[in-house]
C-alpha beads as a LAMMPS data file, in Angstrom:
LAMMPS data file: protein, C-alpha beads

127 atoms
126 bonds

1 atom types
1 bond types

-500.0 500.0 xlo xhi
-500.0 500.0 ylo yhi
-500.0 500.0 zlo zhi

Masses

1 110.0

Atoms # bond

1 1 1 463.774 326.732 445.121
2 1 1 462.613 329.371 447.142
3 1 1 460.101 328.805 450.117
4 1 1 456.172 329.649 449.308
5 1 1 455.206 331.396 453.147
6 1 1 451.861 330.016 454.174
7 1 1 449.451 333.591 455.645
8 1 1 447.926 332.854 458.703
9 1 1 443.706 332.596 457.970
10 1 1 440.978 334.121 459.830
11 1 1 437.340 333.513 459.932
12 1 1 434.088 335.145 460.840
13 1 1 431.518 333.237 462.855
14 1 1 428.243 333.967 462.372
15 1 1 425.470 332.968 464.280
16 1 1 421.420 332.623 462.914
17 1 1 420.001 331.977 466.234
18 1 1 422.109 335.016 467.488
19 1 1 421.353 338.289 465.085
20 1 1 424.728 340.681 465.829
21 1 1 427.115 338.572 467.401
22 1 1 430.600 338.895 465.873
23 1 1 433.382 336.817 466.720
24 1 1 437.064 336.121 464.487
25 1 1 439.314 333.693 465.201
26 1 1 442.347 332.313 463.493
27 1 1 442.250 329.122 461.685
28 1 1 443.995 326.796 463.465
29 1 1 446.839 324.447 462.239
30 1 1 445.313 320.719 460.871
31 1 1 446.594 319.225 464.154
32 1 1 445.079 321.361 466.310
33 1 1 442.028 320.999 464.088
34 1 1 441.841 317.235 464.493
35 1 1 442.661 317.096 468.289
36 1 1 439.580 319.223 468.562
37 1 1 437.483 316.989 466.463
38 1 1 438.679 314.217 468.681
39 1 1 438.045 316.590 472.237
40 1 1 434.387 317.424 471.079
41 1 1 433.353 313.925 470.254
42 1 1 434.277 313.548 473.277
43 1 1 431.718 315.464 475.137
44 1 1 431.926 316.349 478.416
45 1 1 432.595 312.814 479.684
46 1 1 436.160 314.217 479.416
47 1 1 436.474 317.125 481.836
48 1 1 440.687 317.476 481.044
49 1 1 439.704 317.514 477.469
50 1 1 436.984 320.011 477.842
51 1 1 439.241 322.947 479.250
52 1 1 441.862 321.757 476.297
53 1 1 438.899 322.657 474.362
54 1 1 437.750 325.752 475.676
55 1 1 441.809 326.986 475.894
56 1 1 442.593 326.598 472.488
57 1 1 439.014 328.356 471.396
58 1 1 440.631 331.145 473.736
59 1 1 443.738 330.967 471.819
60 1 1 442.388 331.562 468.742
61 1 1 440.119 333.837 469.312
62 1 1 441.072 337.507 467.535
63 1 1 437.743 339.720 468.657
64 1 1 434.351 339.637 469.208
65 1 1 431.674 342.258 470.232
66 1 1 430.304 340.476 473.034
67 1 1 428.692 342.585 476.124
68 1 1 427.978 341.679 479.685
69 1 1 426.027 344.125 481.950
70 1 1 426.126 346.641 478.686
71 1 1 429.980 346.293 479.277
72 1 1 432.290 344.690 476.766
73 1 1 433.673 341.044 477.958
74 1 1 437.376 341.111 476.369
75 1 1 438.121 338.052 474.220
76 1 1 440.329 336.468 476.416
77 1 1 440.527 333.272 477.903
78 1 1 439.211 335.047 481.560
79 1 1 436.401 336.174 479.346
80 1 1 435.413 333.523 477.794
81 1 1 434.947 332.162 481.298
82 1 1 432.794 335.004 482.479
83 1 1 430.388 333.469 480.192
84 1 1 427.549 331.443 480.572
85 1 1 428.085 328.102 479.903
86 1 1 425.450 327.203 477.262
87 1 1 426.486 330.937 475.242
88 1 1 430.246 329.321 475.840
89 1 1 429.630 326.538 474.233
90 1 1 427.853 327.133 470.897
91 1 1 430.761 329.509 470.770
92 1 1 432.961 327.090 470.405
93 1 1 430.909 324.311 469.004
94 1 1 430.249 326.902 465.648
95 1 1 433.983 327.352 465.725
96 1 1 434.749 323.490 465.857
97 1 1 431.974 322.754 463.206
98 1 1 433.386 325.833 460.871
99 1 1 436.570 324.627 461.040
100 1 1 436.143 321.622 459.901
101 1 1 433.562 322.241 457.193
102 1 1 435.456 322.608 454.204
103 1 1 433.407 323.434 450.672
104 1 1 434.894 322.769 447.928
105 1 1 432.775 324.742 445.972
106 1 1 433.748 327.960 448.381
107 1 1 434.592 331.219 447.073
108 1 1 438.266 332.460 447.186
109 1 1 439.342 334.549 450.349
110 1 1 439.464 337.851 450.539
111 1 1 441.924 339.801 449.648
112 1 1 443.086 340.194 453.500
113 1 1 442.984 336.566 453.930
114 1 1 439.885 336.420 455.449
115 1 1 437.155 333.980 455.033
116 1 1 433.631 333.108 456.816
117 1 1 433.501 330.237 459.101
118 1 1 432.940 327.041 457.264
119 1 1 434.819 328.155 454.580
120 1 1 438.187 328.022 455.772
121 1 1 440.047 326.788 452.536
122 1 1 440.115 326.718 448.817
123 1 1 440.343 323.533 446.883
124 1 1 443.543 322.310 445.920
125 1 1 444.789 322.352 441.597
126 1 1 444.437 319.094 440.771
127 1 1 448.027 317.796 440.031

Bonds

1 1 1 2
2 1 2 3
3 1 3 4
4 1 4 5
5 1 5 6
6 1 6 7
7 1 7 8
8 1 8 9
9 1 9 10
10 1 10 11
11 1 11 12
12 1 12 13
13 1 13 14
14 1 14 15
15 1 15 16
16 1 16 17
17 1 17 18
18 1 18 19
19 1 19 20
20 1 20 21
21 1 21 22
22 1 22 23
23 1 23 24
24 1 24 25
25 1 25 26
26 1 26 27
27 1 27 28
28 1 28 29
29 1 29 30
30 1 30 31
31 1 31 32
32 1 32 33
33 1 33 34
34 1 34 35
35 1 35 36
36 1 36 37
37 1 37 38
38 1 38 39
39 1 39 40
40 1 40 41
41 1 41 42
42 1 42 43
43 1 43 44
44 1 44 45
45 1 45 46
46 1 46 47
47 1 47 48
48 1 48 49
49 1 49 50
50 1 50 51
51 1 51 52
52 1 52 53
53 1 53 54
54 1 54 55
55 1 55 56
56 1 56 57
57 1 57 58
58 1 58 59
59 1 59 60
60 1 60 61
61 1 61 62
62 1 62 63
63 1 63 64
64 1 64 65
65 1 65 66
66 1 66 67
67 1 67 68
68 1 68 69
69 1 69 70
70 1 70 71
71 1 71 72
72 1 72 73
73 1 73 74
74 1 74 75
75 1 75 76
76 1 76 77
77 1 77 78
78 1 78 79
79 1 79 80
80 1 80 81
81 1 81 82
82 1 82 83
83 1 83 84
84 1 84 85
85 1 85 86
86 1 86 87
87 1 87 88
88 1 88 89
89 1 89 90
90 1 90 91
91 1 91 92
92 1 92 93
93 1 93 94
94 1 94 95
95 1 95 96
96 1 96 97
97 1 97 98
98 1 98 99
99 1 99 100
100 1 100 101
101 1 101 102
102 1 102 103
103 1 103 104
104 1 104 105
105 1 105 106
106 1 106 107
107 1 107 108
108 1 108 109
109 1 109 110
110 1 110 111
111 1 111 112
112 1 112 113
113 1 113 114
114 1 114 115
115 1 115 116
116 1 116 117
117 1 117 118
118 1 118 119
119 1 119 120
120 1 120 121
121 1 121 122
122 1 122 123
123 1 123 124
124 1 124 125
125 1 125 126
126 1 126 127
């Protein structure tokens, strides 16, 4: 039997309250998803797990068009930092919560894989 590769995902964040803001990201792995989960329940009672947070969001971030100053901030973890904290955060908090908001009534990916945030997966056949 030959091996079925799994494609890497990405997905589009978009933001109501924030008209023009792009950001991608990969889709992380399920682990990474659920230590996440576990890091933002957390609040920020948990400083260590806050920068685990914030690092991984920085890991998986592809692009966005953000602008400081008129001047692009590069998607990077030292940009993400440059940020202020409250932007930061619903950054990341949209990223958590489209991660793990999986419709099963969601339309397939596109054809390069992509898919909107909160839509990161197609149901499984039933077997």
């Amino acid at each position: 039997m030959s091996g079925y590769e799994v494609e890497q995902q990405t997905a589009r964040l978009t933001f109501n309250d924030m008209p023009g803001l792009e950001v991608r990201t990969t889709i992380p792995p399920l682990g990474d998803l659920l230590d996440m989960l576990e890091l933002a329940d957390k609040g920020t009672a948990d400083a260590a797990g806050v920068k685990r947070l914030f690092a991984s969001f920085a890991q998986h971030l592809i692009e966005w068009n953000v602008t400081q100053a008129g001047k692009p901030v590069p998607a990077t973890a030292a940009g993400l930092h440059r940020l202020p904290v409250r932007f930061a955060i619903s950054l990341i908090r949209k990223w958590v919560e489209g991660m793990a908001d999986v419709d099963p009534t969601s339309p397939a990916a596109s054809p390069d894989g992509e898919m909107p945030a909160g839509i990161p997966v197609d149901p499984l056949p039933d077997r």
